[in-house]
N, C-alpha and C positions, 0 to 999 in steps of 0.2 A: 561518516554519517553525521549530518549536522541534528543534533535533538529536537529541533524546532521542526524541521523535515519531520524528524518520527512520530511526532507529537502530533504533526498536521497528520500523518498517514494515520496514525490511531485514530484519529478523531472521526476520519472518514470511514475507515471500518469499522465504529462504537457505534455511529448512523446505520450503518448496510445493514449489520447486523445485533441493533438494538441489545448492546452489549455493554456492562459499563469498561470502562477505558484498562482498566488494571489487570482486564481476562488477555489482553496482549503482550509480550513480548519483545525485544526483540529476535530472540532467539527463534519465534516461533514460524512456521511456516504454512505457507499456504494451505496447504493439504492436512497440518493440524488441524488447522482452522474449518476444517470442511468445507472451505472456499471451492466453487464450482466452477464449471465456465462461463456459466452466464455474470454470477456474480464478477469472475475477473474482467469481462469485459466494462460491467458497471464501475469497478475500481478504477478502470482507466478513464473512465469518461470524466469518473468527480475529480480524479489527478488534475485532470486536466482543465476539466470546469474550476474549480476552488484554489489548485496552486498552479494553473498557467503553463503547466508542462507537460509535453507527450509523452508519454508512455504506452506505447502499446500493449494491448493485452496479449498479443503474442511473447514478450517480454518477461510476463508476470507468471511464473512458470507452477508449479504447486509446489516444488521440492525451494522456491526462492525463500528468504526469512524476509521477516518486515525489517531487521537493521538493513540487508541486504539490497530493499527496496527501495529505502528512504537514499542510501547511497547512489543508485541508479536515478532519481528522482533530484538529489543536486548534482549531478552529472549531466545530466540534462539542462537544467540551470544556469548549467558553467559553459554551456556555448553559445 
């Protein structure tokens, strides 16, 4: 997991969820977070809108962590 990846995904979840940056994780996961479906599908769209990469929100699972994601997210990158 690259930290700049994480740091970007925090930064898009501190927006969705008007949160400041340090209530994140990575350890933590979706369905802590009380992330829903709608908001996952939101998550995928700023992925992709702000850092250039698909991720589906079929992907983003509730039981996934944000290290876990940020990993799926330079994986994505690297093709």
């Amino acid at each position: 997991m690259s930290t700049t990846t994480y740091h970007q995904l925090v930064e898009i979840l501190a927006k969705l969820h008007d949160a400041p940056a340090d209530r994140f994780t990575p350890e933590a996961t979706f369905a802590g977070l009380d992330v829903d479906s709608l908001t996952m599908v939101e998550i995928s769209i700023r992925i992709e809108r702000d850092l250039g990469v698909t991720v589906h929100d079929s992907e983003l699972r509730p039981t996934l962590t944000l290290g876990r994601t940020a990993a799926l997210i330079d994986a994505q990158r690297a093709r």
